[in-house]
GUGUNU-437769 format. One record per residue (C-alpha): residue number from 0; residue in one letter; x, y, z. Coordinates in steps of 0.1 Angstrom, whole numbers. Each point is the difference from the previous one (the first is absolute). Layout:
REM residues N
<atom><n>NUM</n><res>a</res><px>X</px><py>Y</py><pz>Z</pz></atom>
...
//
This chain:
REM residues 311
<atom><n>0</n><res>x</res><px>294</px><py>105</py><pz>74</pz></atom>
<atom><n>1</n><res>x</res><px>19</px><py>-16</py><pz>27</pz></atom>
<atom><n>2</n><res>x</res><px>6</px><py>-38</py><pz>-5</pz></atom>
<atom><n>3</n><res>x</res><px>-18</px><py>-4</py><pz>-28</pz></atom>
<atom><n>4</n><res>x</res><px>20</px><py>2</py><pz>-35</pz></atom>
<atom><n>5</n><res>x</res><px>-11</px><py>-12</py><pz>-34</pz></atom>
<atom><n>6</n><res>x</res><px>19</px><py>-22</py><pz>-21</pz></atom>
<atom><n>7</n><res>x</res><px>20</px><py>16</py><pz>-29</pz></atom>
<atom><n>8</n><res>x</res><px>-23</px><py>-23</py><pz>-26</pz></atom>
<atom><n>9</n><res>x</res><px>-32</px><py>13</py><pz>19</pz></atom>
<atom><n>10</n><res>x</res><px>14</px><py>38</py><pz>-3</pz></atom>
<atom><n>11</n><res>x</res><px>10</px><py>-4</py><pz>-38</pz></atom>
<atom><n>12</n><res>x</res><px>-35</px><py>-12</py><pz>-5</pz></atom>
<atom><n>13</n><res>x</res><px>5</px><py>-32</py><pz>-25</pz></atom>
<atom><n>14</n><res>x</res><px>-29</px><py>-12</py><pz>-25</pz></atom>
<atom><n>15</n><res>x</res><px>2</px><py>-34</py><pz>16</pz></atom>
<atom><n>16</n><res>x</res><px>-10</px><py>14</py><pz>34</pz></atom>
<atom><n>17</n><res>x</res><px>-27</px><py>13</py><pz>-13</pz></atom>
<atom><n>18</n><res>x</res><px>-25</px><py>-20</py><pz>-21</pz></atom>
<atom><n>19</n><res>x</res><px>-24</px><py>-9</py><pz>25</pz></atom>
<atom><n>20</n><res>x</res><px>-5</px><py>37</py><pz>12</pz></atom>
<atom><n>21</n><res>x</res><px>-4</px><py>10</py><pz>-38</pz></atom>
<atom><n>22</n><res>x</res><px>-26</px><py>-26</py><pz>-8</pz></atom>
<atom><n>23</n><res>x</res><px>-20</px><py>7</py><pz>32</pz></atom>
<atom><n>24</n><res>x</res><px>1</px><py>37</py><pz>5</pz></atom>
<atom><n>25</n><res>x</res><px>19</px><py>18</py><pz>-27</pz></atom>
<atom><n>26</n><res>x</res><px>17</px><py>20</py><pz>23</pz></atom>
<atom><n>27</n><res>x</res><px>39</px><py>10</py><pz>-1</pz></atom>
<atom><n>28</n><res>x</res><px>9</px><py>3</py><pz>31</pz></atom>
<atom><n>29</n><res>x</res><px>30</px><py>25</py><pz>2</pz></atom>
<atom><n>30</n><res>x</res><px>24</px><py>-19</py><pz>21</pz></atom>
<atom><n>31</n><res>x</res><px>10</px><py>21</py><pz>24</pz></atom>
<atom><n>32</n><res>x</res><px>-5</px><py>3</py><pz>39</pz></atom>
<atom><n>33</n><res>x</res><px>9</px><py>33</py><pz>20</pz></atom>
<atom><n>34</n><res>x</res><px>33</px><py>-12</py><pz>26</pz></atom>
<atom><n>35</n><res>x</res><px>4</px><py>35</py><pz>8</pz></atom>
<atom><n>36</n><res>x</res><px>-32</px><py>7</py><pz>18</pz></atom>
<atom><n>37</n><res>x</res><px>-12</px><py>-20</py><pz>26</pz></atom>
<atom><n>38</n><res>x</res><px>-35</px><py>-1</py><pz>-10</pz></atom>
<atom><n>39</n><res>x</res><px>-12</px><py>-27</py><pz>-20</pz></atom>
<atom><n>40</n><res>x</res><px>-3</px><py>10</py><pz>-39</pz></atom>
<atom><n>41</n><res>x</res><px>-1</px><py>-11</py><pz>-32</pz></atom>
<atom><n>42</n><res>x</res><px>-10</px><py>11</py><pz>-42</pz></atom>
<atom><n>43</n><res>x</res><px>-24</px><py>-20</py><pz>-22</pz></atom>
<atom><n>44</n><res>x</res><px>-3</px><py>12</py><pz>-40</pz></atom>
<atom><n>45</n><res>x</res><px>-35</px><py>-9</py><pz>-11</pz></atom>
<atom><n>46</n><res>x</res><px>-12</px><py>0</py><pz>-40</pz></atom>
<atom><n>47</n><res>x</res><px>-21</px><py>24</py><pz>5</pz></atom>
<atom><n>48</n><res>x</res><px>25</px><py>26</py><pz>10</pz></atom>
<atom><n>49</n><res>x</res><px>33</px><py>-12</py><pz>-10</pz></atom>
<atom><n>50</n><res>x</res><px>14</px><py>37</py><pz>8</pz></atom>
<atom><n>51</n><res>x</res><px>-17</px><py>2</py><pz>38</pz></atom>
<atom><n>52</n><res>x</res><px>19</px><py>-27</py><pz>19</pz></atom>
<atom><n>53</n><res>x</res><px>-25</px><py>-8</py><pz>29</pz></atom>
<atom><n>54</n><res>x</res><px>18</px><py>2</py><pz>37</pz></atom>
<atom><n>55</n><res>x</res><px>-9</px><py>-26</py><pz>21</pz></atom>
<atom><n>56</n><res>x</res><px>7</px><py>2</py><pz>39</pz></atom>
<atom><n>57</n><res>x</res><px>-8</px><py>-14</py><pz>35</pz></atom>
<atom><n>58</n><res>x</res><px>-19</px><py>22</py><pz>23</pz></atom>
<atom><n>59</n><res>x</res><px>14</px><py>1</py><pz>38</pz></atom>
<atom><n>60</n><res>x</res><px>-7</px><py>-34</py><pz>19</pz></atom>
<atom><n>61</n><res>x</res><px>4</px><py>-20</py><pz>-33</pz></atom>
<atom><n>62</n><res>x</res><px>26</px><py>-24</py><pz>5</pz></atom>
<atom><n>63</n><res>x</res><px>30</px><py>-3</py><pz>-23</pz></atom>
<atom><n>64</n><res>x</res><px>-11</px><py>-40</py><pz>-6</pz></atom>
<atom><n>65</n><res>x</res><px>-31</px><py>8</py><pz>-6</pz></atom>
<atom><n>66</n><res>x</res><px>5</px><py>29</py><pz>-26</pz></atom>
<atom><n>67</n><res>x</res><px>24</px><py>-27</py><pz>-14</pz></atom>
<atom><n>68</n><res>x</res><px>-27</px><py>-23</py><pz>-4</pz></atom>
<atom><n>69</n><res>x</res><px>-25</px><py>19</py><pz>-24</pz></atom>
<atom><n>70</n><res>x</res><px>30</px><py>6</py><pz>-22</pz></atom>
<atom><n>71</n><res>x</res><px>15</px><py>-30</py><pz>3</pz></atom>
<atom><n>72</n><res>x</res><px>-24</px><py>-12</py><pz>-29</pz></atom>
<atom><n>73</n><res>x</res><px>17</px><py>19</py><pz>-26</pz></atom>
<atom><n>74</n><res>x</res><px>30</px><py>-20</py><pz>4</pz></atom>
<atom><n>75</n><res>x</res><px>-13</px><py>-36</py><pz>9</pz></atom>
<atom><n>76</n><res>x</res><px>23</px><py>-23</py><pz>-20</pz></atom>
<atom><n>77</n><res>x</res><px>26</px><py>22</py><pz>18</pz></atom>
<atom><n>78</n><res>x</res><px>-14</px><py>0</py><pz>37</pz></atom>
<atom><n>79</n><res>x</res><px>-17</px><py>-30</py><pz>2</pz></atom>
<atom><n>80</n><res>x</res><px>-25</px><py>17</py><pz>19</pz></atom>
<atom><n>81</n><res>x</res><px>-36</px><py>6</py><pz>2</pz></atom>
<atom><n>82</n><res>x</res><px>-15</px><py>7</py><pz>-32</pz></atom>
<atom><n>83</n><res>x</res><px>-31</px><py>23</py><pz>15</pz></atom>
<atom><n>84</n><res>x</res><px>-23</px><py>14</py><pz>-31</pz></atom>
<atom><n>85</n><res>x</res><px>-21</px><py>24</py><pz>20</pz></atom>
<atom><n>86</n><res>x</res><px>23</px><py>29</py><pz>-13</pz></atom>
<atom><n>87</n><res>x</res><px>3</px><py>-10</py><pz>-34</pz></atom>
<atom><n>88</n><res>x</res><px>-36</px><py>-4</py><pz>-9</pz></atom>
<atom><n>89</n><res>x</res><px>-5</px><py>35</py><pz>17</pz></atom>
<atom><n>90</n><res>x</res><px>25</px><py>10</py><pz>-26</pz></atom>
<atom><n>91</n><res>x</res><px>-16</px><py>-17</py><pz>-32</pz></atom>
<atom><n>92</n><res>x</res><px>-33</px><py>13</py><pz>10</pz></atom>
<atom><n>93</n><res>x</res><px>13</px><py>34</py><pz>3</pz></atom>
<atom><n>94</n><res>x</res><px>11</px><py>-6</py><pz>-42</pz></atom>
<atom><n>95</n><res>x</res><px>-27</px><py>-18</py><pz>-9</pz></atom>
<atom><n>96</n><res>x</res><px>-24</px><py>12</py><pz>-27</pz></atom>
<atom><n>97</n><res>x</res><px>-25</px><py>15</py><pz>28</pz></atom>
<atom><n>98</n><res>x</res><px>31</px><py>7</py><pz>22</pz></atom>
<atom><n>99</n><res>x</res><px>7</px><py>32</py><pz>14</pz></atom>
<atom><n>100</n><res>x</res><px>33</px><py>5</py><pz>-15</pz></atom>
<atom><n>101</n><res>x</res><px>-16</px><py>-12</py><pz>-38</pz></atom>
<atom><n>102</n><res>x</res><px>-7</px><py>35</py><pz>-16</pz></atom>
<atom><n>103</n><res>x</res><px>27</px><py>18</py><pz>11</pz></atom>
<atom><n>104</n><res>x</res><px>-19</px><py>22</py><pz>21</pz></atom>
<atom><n>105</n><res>x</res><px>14</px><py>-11</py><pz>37</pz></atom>
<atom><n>106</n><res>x</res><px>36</px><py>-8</py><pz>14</pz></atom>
<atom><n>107</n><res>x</res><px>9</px><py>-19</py><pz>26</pz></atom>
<atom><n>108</n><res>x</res><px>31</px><py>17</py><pz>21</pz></atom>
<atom><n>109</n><res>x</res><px>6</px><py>-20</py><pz>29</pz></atom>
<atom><n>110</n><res>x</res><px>-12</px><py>-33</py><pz>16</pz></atom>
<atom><n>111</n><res>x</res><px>0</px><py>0</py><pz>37</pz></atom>
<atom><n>112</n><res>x</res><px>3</px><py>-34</py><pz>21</pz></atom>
<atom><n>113</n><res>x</res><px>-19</px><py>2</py><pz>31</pz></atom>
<atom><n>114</n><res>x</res><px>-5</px><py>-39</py><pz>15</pz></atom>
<atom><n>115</n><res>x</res><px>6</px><py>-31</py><pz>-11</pz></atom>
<atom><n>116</n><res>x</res><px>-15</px><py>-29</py><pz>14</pz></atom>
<atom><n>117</n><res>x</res><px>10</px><py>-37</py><pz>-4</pz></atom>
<atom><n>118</n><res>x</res><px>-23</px><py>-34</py><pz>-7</pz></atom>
<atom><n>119</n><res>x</res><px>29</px><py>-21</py><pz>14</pz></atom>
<atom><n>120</n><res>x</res><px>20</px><py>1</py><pz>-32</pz></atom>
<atom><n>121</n><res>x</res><px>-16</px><py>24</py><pz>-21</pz></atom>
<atom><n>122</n><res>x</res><px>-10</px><py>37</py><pz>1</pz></atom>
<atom><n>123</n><res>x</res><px>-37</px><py>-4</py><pz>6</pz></atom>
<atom><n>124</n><res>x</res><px>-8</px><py>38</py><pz>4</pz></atom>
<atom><n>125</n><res>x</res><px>18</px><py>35</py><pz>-8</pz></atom>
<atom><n>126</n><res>x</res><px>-8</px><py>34</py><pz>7</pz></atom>
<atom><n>127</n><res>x</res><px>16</px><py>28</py><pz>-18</pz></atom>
<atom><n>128</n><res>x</res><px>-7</px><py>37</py><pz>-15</pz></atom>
<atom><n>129</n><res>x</res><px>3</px><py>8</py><pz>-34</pz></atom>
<atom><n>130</n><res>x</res><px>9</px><py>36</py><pz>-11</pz></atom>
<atom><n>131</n><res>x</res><px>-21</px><py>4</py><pz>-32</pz></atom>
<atom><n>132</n><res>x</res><px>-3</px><py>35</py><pz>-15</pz></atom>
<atom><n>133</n><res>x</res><px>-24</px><py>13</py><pz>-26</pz></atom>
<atom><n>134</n><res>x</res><px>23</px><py>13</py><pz>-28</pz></atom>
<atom><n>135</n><res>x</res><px>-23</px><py>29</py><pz>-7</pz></atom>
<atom><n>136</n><res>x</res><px>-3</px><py>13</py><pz>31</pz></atom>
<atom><n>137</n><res>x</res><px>26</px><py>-14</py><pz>19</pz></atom>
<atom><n>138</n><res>x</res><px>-25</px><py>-11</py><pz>28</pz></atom>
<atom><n>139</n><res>x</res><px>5</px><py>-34</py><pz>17</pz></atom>
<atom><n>140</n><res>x</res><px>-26</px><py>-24</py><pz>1</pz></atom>
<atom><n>141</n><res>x</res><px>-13</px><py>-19</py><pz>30</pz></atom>
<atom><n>142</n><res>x</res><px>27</px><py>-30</py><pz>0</pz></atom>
<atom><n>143</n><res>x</res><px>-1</px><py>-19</py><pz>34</pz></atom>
<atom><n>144</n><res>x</res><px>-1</px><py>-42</py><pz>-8</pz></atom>
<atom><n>145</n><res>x</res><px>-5</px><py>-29</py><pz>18</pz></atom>
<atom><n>146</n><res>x</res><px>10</px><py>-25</py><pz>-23</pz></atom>
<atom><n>147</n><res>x</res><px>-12</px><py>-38</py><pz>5</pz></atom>
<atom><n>148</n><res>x</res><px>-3</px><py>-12</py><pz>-34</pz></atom>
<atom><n>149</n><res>x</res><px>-28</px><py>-18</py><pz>-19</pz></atom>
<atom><n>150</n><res>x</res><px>-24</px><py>-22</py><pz>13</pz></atom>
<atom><n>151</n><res>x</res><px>-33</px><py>-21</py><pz>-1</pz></atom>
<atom><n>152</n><res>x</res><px>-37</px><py>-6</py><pz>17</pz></atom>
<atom><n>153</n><res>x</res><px>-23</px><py>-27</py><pz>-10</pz></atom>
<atom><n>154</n><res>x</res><px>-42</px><py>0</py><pz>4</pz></atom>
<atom><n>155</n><res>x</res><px>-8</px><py>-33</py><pz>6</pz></atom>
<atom><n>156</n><res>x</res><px>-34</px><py>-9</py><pz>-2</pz></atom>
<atom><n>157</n><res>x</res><px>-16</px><py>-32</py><pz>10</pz></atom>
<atom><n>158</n><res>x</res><px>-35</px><py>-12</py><pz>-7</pz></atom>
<atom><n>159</n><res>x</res><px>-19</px><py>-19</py><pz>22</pz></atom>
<atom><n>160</n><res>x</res><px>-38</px><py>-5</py><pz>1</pz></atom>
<atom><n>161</n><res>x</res><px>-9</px><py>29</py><pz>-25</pz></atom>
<atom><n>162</n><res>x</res><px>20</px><py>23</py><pz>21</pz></atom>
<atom><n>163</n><res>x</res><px>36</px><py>15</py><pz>-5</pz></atom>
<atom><n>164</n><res>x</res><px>26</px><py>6</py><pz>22</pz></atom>
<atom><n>165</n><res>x</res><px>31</px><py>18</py><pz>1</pz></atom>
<atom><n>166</n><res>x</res><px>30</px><py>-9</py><pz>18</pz></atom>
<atom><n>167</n><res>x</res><px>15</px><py>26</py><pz>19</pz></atom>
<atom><n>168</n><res>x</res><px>31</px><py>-2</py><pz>26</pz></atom>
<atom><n>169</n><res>x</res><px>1</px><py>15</py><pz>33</pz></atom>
<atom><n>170</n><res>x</res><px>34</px><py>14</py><pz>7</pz></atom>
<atom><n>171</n><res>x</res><px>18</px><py>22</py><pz>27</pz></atom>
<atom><n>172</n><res>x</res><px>11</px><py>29</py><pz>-20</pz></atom>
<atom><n>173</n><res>x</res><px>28</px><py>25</py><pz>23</pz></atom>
<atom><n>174</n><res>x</res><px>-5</px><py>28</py><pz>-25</pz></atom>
<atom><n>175</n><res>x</res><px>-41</px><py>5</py><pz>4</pz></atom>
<atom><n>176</n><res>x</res><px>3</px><py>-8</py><pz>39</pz></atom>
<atom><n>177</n><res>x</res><px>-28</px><py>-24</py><pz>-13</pz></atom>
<atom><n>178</n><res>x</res><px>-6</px><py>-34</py><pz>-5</pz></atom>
<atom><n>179</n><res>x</res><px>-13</px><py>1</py><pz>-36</pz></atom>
<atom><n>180</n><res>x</res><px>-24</px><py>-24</py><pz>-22</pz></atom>
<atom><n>181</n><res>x</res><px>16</px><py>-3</py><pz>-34</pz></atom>
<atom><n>182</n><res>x</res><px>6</px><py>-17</py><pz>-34</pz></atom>
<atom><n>183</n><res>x</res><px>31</px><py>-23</py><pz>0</pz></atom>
<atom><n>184</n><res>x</res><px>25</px><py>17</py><pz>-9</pz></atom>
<atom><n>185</n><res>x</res><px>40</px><py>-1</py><pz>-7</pz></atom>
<atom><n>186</n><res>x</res><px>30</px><py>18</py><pz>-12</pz></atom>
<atom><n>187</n><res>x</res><px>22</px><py>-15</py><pz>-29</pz></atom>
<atom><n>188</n><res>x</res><px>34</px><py>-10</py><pz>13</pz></atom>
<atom><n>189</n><res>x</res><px>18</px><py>5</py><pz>-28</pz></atom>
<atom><n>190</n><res>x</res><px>-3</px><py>21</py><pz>-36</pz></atom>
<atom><n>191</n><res>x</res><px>-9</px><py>-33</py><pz>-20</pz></atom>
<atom><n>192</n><res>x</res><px>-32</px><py>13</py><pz>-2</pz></atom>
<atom><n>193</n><res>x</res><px>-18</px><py>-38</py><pz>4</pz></atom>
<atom><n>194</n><res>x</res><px>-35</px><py>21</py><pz>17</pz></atom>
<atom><n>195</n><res>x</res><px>-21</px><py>-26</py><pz>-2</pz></atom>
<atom><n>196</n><res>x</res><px>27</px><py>-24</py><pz>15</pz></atom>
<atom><n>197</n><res>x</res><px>0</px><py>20</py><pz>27</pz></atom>
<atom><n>198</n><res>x</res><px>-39</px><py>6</py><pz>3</pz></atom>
<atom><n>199</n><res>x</res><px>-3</px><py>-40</py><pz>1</pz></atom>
<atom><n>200</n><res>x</res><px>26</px><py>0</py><pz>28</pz></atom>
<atom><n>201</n><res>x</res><px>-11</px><py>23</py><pz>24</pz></atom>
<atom><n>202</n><res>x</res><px>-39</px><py>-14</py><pz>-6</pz></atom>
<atom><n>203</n><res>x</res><px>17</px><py>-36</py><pz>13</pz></atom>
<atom><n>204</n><res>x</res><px>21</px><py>15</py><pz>28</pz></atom>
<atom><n>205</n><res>x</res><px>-24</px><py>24</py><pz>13</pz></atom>
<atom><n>206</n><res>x</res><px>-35</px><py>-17</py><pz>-8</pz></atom>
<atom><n>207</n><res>x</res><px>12</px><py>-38</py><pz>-4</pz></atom>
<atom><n>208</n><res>x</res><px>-12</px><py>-9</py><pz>-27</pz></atom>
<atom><n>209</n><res>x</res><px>19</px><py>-9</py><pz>-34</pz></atom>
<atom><n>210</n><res>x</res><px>-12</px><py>19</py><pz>-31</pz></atom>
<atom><n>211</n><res>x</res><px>10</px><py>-5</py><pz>-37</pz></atom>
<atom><n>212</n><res>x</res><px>18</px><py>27</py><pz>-21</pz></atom>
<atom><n>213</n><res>x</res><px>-23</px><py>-6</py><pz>-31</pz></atom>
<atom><n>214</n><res>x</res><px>-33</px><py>3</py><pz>28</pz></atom>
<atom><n>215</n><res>x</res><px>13</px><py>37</py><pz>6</pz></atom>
<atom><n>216</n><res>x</res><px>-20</px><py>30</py><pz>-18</pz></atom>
<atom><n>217</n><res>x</res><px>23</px><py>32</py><pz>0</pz></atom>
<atom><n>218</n><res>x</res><px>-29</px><py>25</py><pz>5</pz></atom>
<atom><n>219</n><res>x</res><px>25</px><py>28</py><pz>-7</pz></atom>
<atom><n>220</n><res>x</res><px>14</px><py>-11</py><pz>-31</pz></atom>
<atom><n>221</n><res>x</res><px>-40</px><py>13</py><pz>-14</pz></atom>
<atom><n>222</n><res>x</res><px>16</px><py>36</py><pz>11</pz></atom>
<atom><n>223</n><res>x</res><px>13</px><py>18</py><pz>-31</pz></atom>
<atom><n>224</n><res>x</res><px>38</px><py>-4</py><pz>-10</pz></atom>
<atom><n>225</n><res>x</res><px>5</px><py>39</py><pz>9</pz></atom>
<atom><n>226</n><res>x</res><px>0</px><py>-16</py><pz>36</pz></atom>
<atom><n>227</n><res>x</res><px>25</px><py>-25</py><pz>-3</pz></atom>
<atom><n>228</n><res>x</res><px>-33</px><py>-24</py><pz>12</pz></atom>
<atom><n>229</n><res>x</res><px>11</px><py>9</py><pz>35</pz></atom>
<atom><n>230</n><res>x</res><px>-13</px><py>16</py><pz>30</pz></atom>
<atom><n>231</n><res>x</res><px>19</px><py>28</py><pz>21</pz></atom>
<atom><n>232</n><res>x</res><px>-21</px><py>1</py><pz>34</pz></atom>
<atom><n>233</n><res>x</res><px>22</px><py>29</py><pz>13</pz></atom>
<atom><n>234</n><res>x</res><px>19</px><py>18</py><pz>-27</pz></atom>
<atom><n>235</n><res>x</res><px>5</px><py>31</py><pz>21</pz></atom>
<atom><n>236</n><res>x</res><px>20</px><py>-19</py><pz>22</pz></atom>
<atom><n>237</n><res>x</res><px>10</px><py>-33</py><pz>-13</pz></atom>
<atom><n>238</n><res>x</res><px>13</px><py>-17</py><pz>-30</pz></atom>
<atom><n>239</n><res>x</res><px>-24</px><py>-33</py><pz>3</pz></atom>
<atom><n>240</n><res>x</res><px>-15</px><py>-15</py><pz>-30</pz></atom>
<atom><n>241</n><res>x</res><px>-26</px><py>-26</py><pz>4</pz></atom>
<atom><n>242</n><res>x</res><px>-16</px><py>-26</py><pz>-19</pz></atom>
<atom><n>243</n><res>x</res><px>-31</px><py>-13</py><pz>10</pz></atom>
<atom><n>244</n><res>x</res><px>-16</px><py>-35</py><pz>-7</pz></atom>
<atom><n>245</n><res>x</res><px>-31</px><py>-18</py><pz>0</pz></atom>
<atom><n>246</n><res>x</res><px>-1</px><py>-35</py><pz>11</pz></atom>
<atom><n>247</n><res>x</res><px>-37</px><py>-17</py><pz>2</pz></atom>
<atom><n>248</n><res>x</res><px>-11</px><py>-35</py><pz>6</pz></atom>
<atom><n>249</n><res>x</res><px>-29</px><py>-19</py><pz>13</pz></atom>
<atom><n>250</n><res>x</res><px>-1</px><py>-17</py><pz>31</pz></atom>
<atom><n>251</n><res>x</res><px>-14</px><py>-20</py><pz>28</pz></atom>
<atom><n>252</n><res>x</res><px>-15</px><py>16</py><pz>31</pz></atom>
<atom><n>253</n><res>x</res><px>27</px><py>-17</py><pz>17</pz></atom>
<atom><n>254</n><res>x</res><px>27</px><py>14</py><pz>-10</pz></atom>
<atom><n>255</n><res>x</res><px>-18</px><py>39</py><pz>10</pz></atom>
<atom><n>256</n><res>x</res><px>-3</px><py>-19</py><pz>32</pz></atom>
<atom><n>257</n><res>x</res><px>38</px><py>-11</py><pz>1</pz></atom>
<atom><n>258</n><res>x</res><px>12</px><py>34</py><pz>-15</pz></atom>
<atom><n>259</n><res>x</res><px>-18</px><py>23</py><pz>26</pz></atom>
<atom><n>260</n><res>x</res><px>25</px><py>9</py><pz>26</pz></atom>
<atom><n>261</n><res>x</res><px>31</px><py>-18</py><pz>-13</pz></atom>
<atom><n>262</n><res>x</res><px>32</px><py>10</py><pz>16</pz></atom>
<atom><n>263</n><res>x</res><px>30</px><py>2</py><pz>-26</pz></atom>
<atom><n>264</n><res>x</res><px>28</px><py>17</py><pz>-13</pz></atom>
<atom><n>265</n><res>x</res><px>40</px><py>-6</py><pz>4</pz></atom>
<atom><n>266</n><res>x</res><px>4</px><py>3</py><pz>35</pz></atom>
<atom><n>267</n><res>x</res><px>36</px><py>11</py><pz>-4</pz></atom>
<atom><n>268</n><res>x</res><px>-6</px><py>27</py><pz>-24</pz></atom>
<atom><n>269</n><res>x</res><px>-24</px><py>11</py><pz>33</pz></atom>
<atom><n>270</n><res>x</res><px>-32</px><py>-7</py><pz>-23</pz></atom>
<atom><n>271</n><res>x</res><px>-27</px><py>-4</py><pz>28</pz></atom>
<atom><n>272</n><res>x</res><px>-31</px><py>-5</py><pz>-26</pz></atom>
<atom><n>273</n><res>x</res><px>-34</px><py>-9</py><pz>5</pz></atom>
<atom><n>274</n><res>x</res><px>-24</px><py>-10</py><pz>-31</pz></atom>
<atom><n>275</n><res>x</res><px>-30</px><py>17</py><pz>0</pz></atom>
<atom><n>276</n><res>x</res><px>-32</px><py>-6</py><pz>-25</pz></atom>
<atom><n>277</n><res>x</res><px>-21</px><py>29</py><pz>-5</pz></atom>
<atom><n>278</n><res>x</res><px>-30</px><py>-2</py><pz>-24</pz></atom>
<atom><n>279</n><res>x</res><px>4</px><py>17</py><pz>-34</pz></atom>
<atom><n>280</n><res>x</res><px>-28</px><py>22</py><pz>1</pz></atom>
<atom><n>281</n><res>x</res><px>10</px><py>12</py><pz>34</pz></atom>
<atom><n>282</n><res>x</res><px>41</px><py>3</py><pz>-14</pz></atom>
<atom><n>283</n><res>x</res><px>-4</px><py>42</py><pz>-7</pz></atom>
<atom><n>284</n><res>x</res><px>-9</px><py>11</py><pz>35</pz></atom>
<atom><n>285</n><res>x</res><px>20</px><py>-28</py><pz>17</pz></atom>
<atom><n>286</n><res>x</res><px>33</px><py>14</py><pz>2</pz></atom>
<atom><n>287</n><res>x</res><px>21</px><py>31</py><pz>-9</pz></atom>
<atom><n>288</n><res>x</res><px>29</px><py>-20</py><pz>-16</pz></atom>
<atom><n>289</n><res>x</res><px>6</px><py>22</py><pz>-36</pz></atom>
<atom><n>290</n><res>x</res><px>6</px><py>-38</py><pz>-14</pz></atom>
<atom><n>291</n><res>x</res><px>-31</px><py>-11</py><pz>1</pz></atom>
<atom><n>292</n><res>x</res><px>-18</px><py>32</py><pz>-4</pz></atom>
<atom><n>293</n><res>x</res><px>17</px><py>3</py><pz>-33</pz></atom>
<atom><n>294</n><res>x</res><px>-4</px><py>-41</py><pz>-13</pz></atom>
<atom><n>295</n><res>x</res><px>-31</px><py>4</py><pz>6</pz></atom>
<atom><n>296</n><res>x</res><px>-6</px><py>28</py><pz>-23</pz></atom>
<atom><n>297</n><res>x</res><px>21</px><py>-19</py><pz>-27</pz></atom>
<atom><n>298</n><res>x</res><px>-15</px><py>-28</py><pz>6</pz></atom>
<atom><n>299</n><res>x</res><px>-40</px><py>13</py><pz>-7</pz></atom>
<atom><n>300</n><res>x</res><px>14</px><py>22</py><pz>-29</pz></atom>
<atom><n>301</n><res>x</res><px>13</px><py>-29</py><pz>-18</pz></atom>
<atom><n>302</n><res>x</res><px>-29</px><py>-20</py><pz>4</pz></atom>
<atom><n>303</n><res>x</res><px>-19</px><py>36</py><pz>-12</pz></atom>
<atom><n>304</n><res>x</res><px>18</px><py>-5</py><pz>-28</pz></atom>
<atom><n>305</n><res>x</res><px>-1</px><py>-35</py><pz>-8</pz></atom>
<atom><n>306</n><res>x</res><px>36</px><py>-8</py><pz>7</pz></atom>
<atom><n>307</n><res>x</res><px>-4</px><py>-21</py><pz>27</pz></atom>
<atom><n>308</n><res>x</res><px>-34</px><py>-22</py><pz>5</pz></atom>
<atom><n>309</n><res>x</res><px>-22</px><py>10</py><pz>30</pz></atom>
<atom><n>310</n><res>x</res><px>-3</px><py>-23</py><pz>32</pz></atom>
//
């Protein structure tokens, strides 16, 4: 590839370069990037397959920095670069124990980067194709992924004169072409896996109001371990894994009163949010948002089954 040459300690591959990738992903990267082609390519060895090498390359319009910058992770003690973990959970959930690539059955040829896009310093979403092949009959599987990452929704519900409301934020959303009424809602923005840090967060920047970590009911960790006690809204499409919590409290008609119609969210993040309140009872048939749709169903199972005490 035209100005761009590894370092001899990068090609020979030393353990010391390594120990982060190993412990995160248990991948072994082959270290080796194609200078003789001017497309953008390069080999990853998974566990799974240690005989398949899995090509990786940039589809046209994917620039050179930006293919750089989902692979730069393997290397980060090296690069001092981003350390992105969309790809590499893809990867460990592909050789996890319900993973695709677990029994044997299915291979993964060839990884195909199709966009990147940045949140200021970090890759926030990537779009890629993966080549995955039934061994038997050597037909590919649908493998088209939009890959954002984990994230979290809260129902909050607040109790005020022997009623129950749910707090729901009204948000311009580009993709629908709709302003939608939804759960608050957030996307990790990193792999440390703190979801209930991040639940209490986005409740404080997108409702206003400060919630405690040990006030937090994870209504999907009642789902059984087979799950991973997470919720894929999409999984034809995308990779997102959701936990969903329950947050209830009593309260003073005032504070429905100051609540109803509060404008928040980070301004500079272009969060234009308005708090909306919407009766419990009425919460099924009062928006389309898959969120709430499915807390609510978790939410009146576990209290079905005595998990979770009824309001």
């Amino acid at each position: 590839m035209p100005g761009f040459t590894l370092p001899a300690r990068l090609i020979a591959c030393p353990s010391r370069a390594l120990p982060r990738l190993l412990h995160h992903t248990k991948l072994i990267p082959r270290c080796k990037m194609s200078s003789s082609s001017p497309s953008l390519t390069d080999s990853i060895t998974l566990p799974s397959q240690p005989t398949e090498p899995v090509r990786v390359a940039a589809a046209a319009g994917v620039s050179s920095s930006d293919f750089r910058r989902v692979f730069i992770f393997f290397f980060p003690n090296l690069w001092n670069a981003i350390d992105s973990s969309l790809f590499r959970n893809w990867l460990r959930n592909l050789e996890s124990e319900t993973g695709i690539l677990a029994d044997g059955t299915m291979t993964l040829k060839q990884v195909l980067i199709q966009g990147v896009d940045m949140f200021g310093k970090r890759i926030g979403f990537l779009k890629f194709r993966a080549d995955i092949f039934d061994k038997e009959s050597g037909q590919k599987v649908p493998g088209i992924v939009f890959a954002r990452g984990p994230a979290v929704a809260v129902l909050i519900l607040l109790e005020s004169n022997d009623d129950t409301y749910a707090v729901l934020t009204e948000q311009v959303r580009v993709p629908t072409g709709k302003i939608v009424l939804e759960l608050p809602a957030g996307m990790l923005d990193d792999d440390e896996g703190d979801f209930v840090g991040t639940a209490v967060r986005e409740v404080e920047e997108e409702i206003g109001i400060k919630l405690k970590k040990e006030d937090m009911v994870d209504l999907t960790a009642f789902l059984d371990p087979s799950t991973g006690h997470r919720i894929f809204p999409s999984p034809g499409g995308c990779d997102e894994e959701m936990s969903v919590f329950l947050y209830r409290r009593q309260v003073e008609q005032e504070t429905i009163r100051q609540l109803q119609g509060k404008e928040t969210g980070l301004r500079e993040h272009g969060e234009f949010i308005k708090v909306r309140l919407v009766p419990y009872r009425e919460l099924w048939r009062k928006t389309a948002d898959a969120k709430v749709l499915m807390s609510i169903g978790l939410y009146e199972m576990a209290q079905r089954e005595g998990l979770v005490s009824r309001h």
